[in-house]
N, C-alpha and C positions, 0 to 999 in steps of 0.2 A: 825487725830486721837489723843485723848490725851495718855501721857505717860502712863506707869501701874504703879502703887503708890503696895507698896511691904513693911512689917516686913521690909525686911535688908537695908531700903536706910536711907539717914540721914537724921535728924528732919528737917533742912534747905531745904533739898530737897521736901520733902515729901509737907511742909507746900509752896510753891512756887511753886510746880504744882496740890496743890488742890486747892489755891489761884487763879491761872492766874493772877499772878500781880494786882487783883483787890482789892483793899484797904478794903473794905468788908467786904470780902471775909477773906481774909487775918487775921484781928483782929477776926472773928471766929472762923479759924482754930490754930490763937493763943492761944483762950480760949480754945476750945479743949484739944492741948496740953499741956499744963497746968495742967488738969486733969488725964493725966498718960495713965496709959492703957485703961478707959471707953472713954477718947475724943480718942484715938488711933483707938479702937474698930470702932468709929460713923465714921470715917472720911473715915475707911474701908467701911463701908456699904456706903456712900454718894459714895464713888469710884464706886462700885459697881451699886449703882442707877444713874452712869452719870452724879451726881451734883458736880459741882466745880466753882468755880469762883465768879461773879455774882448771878447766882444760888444759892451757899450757902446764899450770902446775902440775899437775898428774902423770902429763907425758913425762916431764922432765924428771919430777922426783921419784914417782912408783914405777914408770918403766923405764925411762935411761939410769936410775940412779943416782941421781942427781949430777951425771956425765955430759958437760953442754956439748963438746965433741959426738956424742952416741945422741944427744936428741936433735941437732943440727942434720947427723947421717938421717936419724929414721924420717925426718920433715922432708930431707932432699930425696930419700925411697919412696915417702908417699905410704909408711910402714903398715900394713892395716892391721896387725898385730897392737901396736901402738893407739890406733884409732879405735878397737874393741876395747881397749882396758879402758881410753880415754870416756867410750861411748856409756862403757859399766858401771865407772865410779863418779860420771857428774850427772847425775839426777837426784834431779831436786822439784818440788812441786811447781814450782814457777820457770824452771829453764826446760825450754823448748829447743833450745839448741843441738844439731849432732856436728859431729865430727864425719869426716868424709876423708875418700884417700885423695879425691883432684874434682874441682870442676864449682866448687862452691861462690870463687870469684867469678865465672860465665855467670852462674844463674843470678847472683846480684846482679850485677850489670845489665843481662838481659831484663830484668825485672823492674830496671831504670828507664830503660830507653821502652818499652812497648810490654 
């Protein structure tokens, strides 16, 4: 199960487990933060839809284009368009992870507490 990314952790943190050490990945959530509270926002909701890692990259490069504008819109749509290419091109034998359009921060948290 991945961490819960939260407001109070620090930017270091935050940005190294939406990454997964994936270089990618990584250099997006940099751009992100960068942009202050709107890439803080987006990296909320990608939390929330299950995307981290490799995943970001995907979104960002084969479906926005590499456009932070156009992957910022589709994370604040919830784009499930976006979430199918993400869902298509990260499998791998060992990741078990999907992408989702909204709800994946509830079921962490639910899965915390009971």
């Amino acid at each position: 199960m991945r961490n819960k990314i939260t407001l109070g952790m620090s930017t270091m943190t935050m940005a190294v487990d939406m990454s997964e050490e994936n270089p990618g990945g990584l250099s997006v959530v940099a751009k992100l933060l960068k942009l202050g509270l709107r890439g803080t926002v987006c990296l909320l909701n990608l939390d929330d839809m299950n995307i981290r890692g490799c995943q970001i990259w995907v979104g960002y490069k084969d479906y926005c284009k590499e456009d932070i504008d156009a992957f910022i819109k589709a994370a604040k749509e919830r784009d499930p368009k976006m979430v199918e290419m993400i869902n298509a091109n990260c499998i791998y034998d060992d990741y078990t992870e999907t992408a989702v359009t909204s709800g994946a921060s509830y079921r962490k948290n639910s899965a915390l507490t009971g």
